[in-house]
LUMMIPA-456813 format. One line per 5 residues: number of its first residue (from 1); their letters; for each residue z, y, x of C-alpha. Coordinates in nm, 2 decimals. Layout:
<recs>
NUM = a = Z,Y,X  ... .
</recs>
This chain:
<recs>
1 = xxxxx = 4.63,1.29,3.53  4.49,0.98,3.74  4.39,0.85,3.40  4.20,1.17,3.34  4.05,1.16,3.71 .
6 = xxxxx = 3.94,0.81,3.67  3.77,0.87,3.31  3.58,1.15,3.46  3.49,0.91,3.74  3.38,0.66,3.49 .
11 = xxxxx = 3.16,0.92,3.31  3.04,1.08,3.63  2.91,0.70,3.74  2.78,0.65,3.42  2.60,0.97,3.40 .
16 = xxxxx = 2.43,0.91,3.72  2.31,0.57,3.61  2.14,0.69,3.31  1.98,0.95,3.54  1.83,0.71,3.81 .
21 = xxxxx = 1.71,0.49,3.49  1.52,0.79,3.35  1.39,0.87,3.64  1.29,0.54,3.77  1.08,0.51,3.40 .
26 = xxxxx = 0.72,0.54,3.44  0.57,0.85,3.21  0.42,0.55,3.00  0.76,0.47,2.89  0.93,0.77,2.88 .
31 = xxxxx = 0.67,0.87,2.63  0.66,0.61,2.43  1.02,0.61,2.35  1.00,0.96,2.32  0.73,0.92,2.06 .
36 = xxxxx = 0.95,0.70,1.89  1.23,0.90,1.88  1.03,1.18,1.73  0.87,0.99,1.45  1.26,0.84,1.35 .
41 = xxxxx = 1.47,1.15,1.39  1.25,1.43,1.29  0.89,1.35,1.14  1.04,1.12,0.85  1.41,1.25,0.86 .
46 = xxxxx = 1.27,1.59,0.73  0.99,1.41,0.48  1.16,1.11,0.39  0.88,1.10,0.04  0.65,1.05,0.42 .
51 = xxxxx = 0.88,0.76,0.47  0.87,0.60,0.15  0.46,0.64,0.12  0.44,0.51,0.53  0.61,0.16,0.42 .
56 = xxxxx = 0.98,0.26,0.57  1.17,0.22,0.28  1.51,0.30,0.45  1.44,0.66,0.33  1.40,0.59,-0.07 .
61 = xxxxx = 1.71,0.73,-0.17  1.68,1.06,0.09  1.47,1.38,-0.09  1.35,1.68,0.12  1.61,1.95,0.19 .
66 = xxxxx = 1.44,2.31,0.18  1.78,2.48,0.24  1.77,2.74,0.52  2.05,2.57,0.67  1.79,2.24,0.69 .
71 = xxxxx = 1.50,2.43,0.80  1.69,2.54,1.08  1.81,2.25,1.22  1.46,2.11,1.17  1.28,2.39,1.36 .
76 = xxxxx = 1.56,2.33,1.65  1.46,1.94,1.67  1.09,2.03,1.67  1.09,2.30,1.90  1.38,2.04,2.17 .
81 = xxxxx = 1.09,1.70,2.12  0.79,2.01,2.21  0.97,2.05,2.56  1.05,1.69,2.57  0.70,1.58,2.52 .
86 = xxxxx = 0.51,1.85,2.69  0.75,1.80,3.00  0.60,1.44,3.04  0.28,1.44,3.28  -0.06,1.36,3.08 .
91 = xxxxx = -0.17,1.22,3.44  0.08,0.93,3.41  -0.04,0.79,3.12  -0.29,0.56,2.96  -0.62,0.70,2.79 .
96 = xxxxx = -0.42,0.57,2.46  -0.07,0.78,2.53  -0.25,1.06,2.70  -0.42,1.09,2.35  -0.12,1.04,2.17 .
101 = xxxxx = 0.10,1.29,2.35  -0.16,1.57,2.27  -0.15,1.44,1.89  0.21,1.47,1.89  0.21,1.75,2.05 .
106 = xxxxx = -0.02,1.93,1.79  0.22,1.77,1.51  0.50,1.94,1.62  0.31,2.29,1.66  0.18,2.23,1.34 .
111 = xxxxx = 0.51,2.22,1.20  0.65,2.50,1.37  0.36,2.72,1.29  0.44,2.61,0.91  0.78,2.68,0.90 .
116 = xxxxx = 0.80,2.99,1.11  0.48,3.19,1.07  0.32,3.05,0.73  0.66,2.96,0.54  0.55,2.78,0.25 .
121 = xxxxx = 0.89,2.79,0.11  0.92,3.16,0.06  0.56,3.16,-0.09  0.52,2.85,-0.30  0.66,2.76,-0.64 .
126 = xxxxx = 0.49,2.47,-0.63  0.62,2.34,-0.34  0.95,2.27,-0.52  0.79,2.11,-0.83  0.56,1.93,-0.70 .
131 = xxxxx = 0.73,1.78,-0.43  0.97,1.65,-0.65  0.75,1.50,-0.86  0.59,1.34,-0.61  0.88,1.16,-0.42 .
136 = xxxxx = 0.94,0.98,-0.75  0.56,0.92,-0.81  0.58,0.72,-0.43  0.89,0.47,-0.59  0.63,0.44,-0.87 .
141 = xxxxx = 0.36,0.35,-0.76  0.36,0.03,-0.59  0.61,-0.22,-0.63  0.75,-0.29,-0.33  1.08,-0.39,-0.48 .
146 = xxxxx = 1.23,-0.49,-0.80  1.21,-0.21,-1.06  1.60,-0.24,-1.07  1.60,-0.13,-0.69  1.36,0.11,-0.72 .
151 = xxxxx = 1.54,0.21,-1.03  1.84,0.29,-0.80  1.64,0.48,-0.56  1.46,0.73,-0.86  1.78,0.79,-0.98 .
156 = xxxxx = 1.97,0.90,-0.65  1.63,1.13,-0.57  1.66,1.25,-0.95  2.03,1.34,-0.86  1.92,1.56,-0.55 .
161 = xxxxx = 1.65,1.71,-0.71  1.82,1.94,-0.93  1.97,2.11,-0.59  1.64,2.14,-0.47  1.50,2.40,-0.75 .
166 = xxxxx = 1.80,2.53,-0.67  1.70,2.59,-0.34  1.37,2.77,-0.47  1.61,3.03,-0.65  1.73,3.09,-0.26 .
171 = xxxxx = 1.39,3.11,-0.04  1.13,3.21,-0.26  1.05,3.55,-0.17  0.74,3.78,-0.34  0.50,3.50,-0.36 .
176 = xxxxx = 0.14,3.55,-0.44  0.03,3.56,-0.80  -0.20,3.25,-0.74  0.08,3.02,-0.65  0.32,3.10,-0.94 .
181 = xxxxx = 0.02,3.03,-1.14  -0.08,2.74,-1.05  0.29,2.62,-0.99  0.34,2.71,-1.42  0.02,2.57,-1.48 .
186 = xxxxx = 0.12,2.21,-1.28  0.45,2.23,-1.47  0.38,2.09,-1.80  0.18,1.79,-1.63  0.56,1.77,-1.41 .
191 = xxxxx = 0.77,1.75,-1.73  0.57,1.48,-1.91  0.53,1.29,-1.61  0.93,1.28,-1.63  0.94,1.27,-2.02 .
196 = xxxxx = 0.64,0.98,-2.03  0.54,0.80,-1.70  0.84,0.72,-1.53  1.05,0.59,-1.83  0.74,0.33,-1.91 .
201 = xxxxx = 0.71,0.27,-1.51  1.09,0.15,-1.52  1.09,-0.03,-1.86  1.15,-0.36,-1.69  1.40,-0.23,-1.55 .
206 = xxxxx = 1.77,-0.53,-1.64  2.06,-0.34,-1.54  2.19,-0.17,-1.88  2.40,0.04,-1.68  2.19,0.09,-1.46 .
211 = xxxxx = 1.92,0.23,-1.72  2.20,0.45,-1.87  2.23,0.64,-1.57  1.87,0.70,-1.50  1.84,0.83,-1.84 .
216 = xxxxx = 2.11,1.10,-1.75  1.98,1.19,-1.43  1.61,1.20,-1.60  1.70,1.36,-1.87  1.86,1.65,-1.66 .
221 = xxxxx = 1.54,1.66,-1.44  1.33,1.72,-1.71  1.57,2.00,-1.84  1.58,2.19,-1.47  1.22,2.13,-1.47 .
226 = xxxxx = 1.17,2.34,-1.82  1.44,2.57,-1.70  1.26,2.63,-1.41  0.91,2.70,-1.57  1.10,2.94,-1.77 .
231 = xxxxx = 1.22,3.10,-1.48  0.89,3.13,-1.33  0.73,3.27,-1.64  1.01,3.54,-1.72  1.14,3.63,-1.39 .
236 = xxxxx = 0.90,3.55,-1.09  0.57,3.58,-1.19  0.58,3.94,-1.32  0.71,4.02,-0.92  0.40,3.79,-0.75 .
241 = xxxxx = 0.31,4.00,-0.57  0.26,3.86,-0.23  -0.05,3.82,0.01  -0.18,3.42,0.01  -0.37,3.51,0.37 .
246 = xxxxx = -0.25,3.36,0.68  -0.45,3.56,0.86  -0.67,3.51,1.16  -0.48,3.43,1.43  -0.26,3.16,1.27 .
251 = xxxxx = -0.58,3.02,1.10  -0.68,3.00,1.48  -0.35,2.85,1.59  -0.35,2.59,1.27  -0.70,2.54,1.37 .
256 = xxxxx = -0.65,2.41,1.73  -0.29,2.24,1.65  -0.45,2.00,1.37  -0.77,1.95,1.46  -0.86,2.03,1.84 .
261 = xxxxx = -1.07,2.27,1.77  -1.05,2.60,1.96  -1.40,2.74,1.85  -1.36,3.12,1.77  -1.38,3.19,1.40 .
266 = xxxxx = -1.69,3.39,1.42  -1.88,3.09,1.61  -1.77,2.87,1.34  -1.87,3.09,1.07  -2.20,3.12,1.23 .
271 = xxxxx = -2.20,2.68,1.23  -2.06,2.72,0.84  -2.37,2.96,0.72  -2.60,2.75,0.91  -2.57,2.45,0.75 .
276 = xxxxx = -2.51,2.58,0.45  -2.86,2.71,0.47  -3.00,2.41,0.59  -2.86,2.18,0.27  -2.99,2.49,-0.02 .
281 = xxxxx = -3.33,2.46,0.14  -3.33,2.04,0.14  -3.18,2.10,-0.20  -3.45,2.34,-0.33  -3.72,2.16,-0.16 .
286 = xxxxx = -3.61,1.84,-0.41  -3.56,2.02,-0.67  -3.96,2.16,-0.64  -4.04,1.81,-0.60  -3.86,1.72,-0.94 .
291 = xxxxx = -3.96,2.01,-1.18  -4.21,2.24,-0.99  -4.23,2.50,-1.32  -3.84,2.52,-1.28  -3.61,2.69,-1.07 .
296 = xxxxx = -3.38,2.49,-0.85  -3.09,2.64,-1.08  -3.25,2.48,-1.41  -3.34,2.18,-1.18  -2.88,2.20,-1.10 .
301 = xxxxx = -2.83,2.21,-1.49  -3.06,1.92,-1.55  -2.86,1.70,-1.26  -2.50,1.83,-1.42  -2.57,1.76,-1.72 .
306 = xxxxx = -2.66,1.41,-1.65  -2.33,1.24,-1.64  -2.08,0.98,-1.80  -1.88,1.06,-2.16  -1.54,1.17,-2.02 .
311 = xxxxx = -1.37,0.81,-2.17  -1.64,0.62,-1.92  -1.58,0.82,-1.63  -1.36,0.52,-1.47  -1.59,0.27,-1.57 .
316 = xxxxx = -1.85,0.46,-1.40  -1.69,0.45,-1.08  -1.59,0.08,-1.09  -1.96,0.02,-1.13  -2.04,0.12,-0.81 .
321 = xxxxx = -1.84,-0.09,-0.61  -2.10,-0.37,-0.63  -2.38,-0.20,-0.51  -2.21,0.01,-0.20  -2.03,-0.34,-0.07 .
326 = xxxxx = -2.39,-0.52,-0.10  -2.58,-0.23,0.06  -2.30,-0.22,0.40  -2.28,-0.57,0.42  -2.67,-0.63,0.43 .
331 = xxxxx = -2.75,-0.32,0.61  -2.46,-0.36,0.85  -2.30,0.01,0.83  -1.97,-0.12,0.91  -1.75,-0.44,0.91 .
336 = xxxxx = -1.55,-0.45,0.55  -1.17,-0.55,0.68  -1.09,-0.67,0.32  -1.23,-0.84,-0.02  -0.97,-0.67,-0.18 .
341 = xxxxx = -1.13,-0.34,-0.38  -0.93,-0.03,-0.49  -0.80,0.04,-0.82  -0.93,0.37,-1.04  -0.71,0.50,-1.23 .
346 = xxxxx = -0.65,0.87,-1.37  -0.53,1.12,-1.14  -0.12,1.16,-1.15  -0.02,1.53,-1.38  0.10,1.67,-1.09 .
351 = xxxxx = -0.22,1.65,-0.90  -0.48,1.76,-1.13  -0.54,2.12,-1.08  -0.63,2.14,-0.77  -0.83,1.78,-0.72 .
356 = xxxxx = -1.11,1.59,-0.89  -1.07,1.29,-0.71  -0.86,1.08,-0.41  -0.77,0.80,-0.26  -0.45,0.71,-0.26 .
361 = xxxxx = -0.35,0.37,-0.01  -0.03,0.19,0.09  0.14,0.33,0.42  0.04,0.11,0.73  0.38,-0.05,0.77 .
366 = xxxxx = 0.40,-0.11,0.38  0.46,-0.45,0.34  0.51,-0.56,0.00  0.27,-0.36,-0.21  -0.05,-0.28,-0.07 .
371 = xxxxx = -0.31,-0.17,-0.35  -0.50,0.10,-0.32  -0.56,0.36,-0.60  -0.88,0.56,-0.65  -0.78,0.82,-0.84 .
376 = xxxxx = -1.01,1.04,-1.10  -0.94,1.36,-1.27  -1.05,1.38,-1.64  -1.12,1.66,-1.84  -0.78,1.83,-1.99 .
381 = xxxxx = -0.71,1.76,-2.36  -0.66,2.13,-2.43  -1.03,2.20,-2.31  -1.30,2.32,-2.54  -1.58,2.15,-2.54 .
386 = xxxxx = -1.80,2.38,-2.35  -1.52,2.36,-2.11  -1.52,1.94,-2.12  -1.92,2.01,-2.05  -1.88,2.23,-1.74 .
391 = xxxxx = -1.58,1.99,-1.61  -1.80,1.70,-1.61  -2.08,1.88,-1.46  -1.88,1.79,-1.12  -1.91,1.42,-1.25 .
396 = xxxxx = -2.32,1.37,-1.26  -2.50,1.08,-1.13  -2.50,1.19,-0.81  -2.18,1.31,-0.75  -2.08,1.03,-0.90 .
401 = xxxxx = -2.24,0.80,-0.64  -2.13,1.03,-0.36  -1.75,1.06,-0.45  -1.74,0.67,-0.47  -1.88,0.65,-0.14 .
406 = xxxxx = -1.65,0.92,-0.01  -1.35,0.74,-0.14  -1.41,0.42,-0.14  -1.74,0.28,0.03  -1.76,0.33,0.30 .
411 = xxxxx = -1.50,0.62,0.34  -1.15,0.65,0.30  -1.05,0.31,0.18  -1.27,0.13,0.43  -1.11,0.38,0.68 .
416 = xxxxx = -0.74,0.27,0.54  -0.85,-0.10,0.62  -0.91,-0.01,0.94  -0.57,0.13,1.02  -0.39,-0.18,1.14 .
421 = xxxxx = -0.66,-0.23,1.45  -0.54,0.20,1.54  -0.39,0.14,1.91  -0.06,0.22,1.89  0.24,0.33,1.65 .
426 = xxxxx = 0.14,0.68,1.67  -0.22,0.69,1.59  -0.12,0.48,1.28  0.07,0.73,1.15  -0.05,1.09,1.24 .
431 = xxxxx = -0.41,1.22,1.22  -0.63,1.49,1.20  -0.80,1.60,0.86  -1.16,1.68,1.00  -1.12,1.29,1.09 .
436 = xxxxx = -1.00,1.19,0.78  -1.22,1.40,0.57  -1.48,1.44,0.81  -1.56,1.09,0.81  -1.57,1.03,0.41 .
441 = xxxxx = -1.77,1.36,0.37  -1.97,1.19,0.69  -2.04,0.88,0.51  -2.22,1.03,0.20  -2.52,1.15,0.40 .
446 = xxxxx = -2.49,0.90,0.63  -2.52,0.59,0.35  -2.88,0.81,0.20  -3.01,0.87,0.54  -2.94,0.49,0.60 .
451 = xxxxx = -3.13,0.41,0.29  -2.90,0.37,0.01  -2.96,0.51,-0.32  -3.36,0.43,-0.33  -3.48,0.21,-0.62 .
456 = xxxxx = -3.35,-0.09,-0.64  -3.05,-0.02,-0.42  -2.80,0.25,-0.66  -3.11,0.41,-0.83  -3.36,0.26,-1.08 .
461 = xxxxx = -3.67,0.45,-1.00  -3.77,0.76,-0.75  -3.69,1.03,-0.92  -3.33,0.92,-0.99  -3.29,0.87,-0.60 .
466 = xxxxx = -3.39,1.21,-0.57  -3.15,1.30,-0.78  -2.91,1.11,-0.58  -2.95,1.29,-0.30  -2.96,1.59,-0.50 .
471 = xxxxx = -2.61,1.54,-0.61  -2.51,1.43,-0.26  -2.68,1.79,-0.11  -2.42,1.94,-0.39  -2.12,1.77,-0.28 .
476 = xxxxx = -2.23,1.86,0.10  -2.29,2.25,-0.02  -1.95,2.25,-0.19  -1.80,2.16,0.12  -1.99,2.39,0.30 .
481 = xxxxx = -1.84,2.70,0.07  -1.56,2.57,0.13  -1.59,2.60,0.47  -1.69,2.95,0.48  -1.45,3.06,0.17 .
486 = xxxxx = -1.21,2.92,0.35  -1.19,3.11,0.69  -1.29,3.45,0.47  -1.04,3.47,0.24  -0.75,3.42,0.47 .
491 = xxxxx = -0.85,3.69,0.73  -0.90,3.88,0.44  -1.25,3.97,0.46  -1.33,3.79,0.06  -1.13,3.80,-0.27 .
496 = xxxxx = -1.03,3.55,-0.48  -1.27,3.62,-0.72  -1.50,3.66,-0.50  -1.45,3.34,-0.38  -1.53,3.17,-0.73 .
501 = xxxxx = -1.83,3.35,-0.73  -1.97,3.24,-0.41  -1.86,2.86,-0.45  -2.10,2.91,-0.76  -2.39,3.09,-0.64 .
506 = xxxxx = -2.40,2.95,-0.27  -2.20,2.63,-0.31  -2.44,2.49,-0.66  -2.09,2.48,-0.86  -1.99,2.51,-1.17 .
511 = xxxxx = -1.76,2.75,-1.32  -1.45,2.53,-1.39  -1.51,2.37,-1.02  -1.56,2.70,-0.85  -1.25,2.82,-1.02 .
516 = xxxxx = -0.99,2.48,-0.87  -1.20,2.48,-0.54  -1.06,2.81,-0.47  -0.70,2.79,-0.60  -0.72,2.51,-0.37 .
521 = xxxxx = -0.83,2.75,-0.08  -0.53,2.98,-0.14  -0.30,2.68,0.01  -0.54,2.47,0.22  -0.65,2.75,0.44 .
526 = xxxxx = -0.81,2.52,0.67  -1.04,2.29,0.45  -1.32,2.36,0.60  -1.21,2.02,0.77  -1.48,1.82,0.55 .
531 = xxxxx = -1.78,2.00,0.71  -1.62,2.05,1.06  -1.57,1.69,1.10  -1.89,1.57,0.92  -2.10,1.76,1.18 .
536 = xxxxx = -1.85,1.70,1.48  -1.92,1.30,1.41  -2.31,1.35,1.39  -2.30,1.50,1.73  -2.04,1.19,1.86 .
541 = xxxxx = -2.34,0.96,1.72  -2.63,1.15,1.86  -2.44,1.18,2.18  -2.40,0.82,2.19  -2.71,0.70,2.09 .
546 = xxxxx = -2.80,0.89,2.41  -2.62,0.75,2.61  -2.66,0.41,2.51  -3.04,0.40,2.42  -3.18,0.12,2.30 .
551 = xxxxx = -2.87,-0.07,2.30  -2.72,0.14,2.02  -2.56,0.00,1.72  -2.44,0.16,1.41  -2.22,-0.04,1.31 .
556 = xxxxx = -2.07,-0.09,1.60  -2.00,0.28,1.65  -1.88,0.32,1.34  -1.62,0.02,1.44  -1.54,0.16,1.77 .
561 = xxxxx = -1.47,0.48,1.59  -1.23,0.39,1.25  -1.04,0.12,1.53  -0.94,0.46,1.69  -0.68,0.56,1.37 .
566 = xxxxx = -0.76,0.89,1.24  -0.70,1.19,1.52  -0.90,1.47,1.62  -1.27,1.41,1.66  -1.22,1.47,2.08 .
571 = xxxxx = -0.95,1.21,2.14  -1.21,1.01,1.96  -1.48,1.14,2.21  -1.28,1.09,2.52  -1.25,0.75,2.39 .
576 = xxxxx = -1.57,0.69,2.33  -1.78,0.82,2.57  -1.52,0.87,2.84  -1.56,1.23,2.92  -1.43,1.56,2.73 .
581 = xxxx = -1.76,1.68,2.64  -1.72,1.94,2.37  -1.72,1.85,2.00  -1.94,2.14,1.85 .
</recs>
């Protein structure tokens, strides 16, 4: 008994202690450990394919659980670091951490909001697929280890895989038509990724036994995979039945936890149709200016169907490079961190029916293997050729120009490069999408307005920079339909069809683009993000130039801005310009 009382004395003493030690940190630490422990016992925990693609390779072997008994736990965790974090005073912090905290803070909600309101995994076929897929495609990728220890890693994700499309047998409940479509239509891109690509990415592979084992576990991927394609044909596509919408109020919510953004749906429509207008008019205007006997339609046909052979496409991209890095240097846009340019390749299977092209880049604590991949979709082999011809409309001189400068030059990869300047742990990590997106969507007017694409600098004469900017207008009117498509369909007041129809008559797209842009739109709710944070960064410029006057410098606000990381436009403000004016 005296044992007892003096262990309970012990533990009493030792309780105390860690009290007076929390309490005696300053909010400063107490979030950043916090932080920490969020980011290494939730965030990658939960998305361990997030760990592997961030550079923390501890998590190679680990695959996403979507049992119910996982999602619980994880909604528990979430919902235990909201009251943590939220229970730390703002006022005790930094301008950094206060920043941060709200970042995390929307992280979290985001999650929560996913998993409890928007529940991907009762709705999305894909989801299971895909994700799959994709966790091996990040061991793949980049060689940060020997193929016989990434090798090791594919097979023990291969193992766990089969349980996951199990799991999709479990939670998948009436999901909308769209997504079982799209999920078969992904499939076959899914199963020779595993028949083709990842035998040939492992072919150096030594360890005989080693290979042996991998062909088992591949082999019985590939033979869930066609099992569950089948399964989705015969069984769950005839019952798709399910609504895709998420409805106003958690497009609000979604809204304000990602992005900051707490404008009311109709005011943003109102900002969407706006400059929506504004780009048809500068785009007819051109158009006038090009072929006054034509309309601007026939003038849109003329610019599409200027464009590489589908076999040059990548070459056509890589050609740019020169050009864009020249022009930025001499005009100084923005300091270039690196020398080192990104690879094009093809788009992976998995991601080509909803994207034409990305940017793919290492994780920022990646260590080993840090190339950066620019990837393109071509047209599919089964394609007719009036289909190959509408496809590569998407791909014309202009858009060409502009998607290189969106991905590459000065956008996404130049933004990557700037990642390891980003403040702190967090803001290296976590981000907002209408930063992201808004900058590279930012940066293709911004480079034409700055004086790129006249003759002699991306164009050879004057009327081939106006159809540079013509293609540019394009790109900046698809992202303005998506914009309005986007907040329509999901509160229900567009259809689907509708939608295609409206990304070609007001967005100036083709057929075969209208019809992926708004499959997209049925899962990225929210991608209005391109627009949003386009014209939330024009107002951060004109607002600085104000308050800086003569003294303004482009290139040193676009510095001051990618050194920030990637998070909502108005931690970027209060940064910035040290006030929380509003972003809109």
């Amino acid at each position: 008994m005296k044992s007892t009382i003096k262990q309970f004395a012990i533990a009493a003493c030792m309780a105390s202690a860690i009290a007076t030690s929390a309490a005696a940190e300053t909010a400063q630490q107490q979030f950043q450990r916090a932080s920490d422990d969020y980011l290494d016992k939730v965030y990658f925990p939960y998305q361990p394919t997030g760990g592997t693609l961030s550079g923390y390779h501890q998590y190679d072997t680990q695959l996403e659980d979507f049992s119910p008994k996982t999602i619980a736990a994880e909604v528990a965790a979430l919902k235990s670091f909201e009251a943590r974090i939220a229970a730390i005073p703002a006022a005790g912090l930094d301008q950094v951490s206060r920043g941060d905290r709200e970042l995390v803070l929307g992280t979290i909600r985001s999650e929560l909001l996913t998993l409890e309101t928007i529940r991907p995994l009762e709705k999305n076929p894909d989801t299971y697929s895909s994700s799959i897929s994709g966790s091996i495609f990040s061991l793949m990728e980049r060689k940060f280890a020997s193929p016989d220890e990434r090798l090791r890693s594919v097979i023990a994700r291969e193992k766990l895989a089969l349980g996951r499309l199990d799991e999709a047998h479990t939670n998948l409940k009436n999901p909308p038509r769209i997504y079982t479509e799209i999920a078969i239509e992904q499939l076959p891109g899914i199963v020779s990724f595993f028949q083709d690509d990842v035998p040939q990415a492992f072919a150096d592979a030594k360890d005989a036994a080693l290979k042996a084992e991998f062909a088992k576990s591949n082999g019985a991927v590939i033979a869930a995979l066609n099992s569950y394609q089948n399964w989705l044909k015969t069984d769950v596509l005839p019952h798709s039945q399910g609504d895709f919408r998420i409805g106003a109020d958690t497009f609000q919510k979604k809204l304000a936890y990602d992005e900051m953004v707490d404008i009311p749906l109709d005011k943003l429509l109102e900002i969407g149709w706006a400059d929506l207008k504004k780009n048809q008019q500068h785009f007819n205007t051109l158009a006038k200016e090009l072929e006054p006997n034509k309309d601007p339609r026939e003038v849109l046909e003329e610019l599409g169907s200027n464009h590489p052979v589908p076999g040059k496409l990548l070459d056509a991209f890589r050609a740019t490079f020169d050009s864009l890095i020249g022009f930025i240097r001499t005009n100084h846009i923005v300091t270039i961190p690196s020398d080192i340019r990104p690879i094009v390749e093809e788009t992976p299977p998995f991601m080509r029916a909803t994207t034409f092209a990305s940017m793919d880049t290492p994780g920022p604590f990646e260590a080993h293997a840090t190339e950066a991949y620019f990837n393109v979709t071509l047209p599919d082999p089964g394609m007719t050729p009036t289909q190959v011809e509408s496809f590569m409309h998407a791909f014309n001189i202009g858009t060409v120009i502009s998607t290189a400068v969106h991905e590459a030059y000065p956008g996404h990869y130049i933004q990557f490069l700037w990642v390891p300047q980003a403040p702190s742990r967090v803001r290296k990590l976590l981000g907002a999408s209408s930063n992201a997106e808004g900058w590279a969507h930012y940066c293709e007017q911004m480079m034409l307005d700055q004086g790129y694409g006249q003759p002699g600098t991306g164009a050879k004469d004057e009327r081939e920079a106006k159809f540079l900017r013509l293609g540019q207008l394009q790109d900046a009117l698809l992202r303005n339909a998506r914009f309005i498509v986007g907040i329509q369909m999901h509160t229900g007041k567009m259809s689907f069809d509708e939608a295609v129809e409206f990304f070609q008559k007001e967005g100036y797209q083709s057929k075969e683009s209208a019809l992926v842009e708004t499959k997209r739109g049925t899962c990225d709710a929210t991608y209005l993000y391109y627009t949003l944070g386009k014209l939330e960064i024009l107002k951060l410029r004109e607002d600085m130039k104000k308050k800086q006057g003569s003294a303004f410098s482009l290139e040193e606000f676009h510095n001051n801005f990618l050194r920030q990381g990637f998070p909502p436009i108005k931690i970027v403000r209060e940064a910035m310009l040290g006030d929380g004016s509003p972003v809109l």
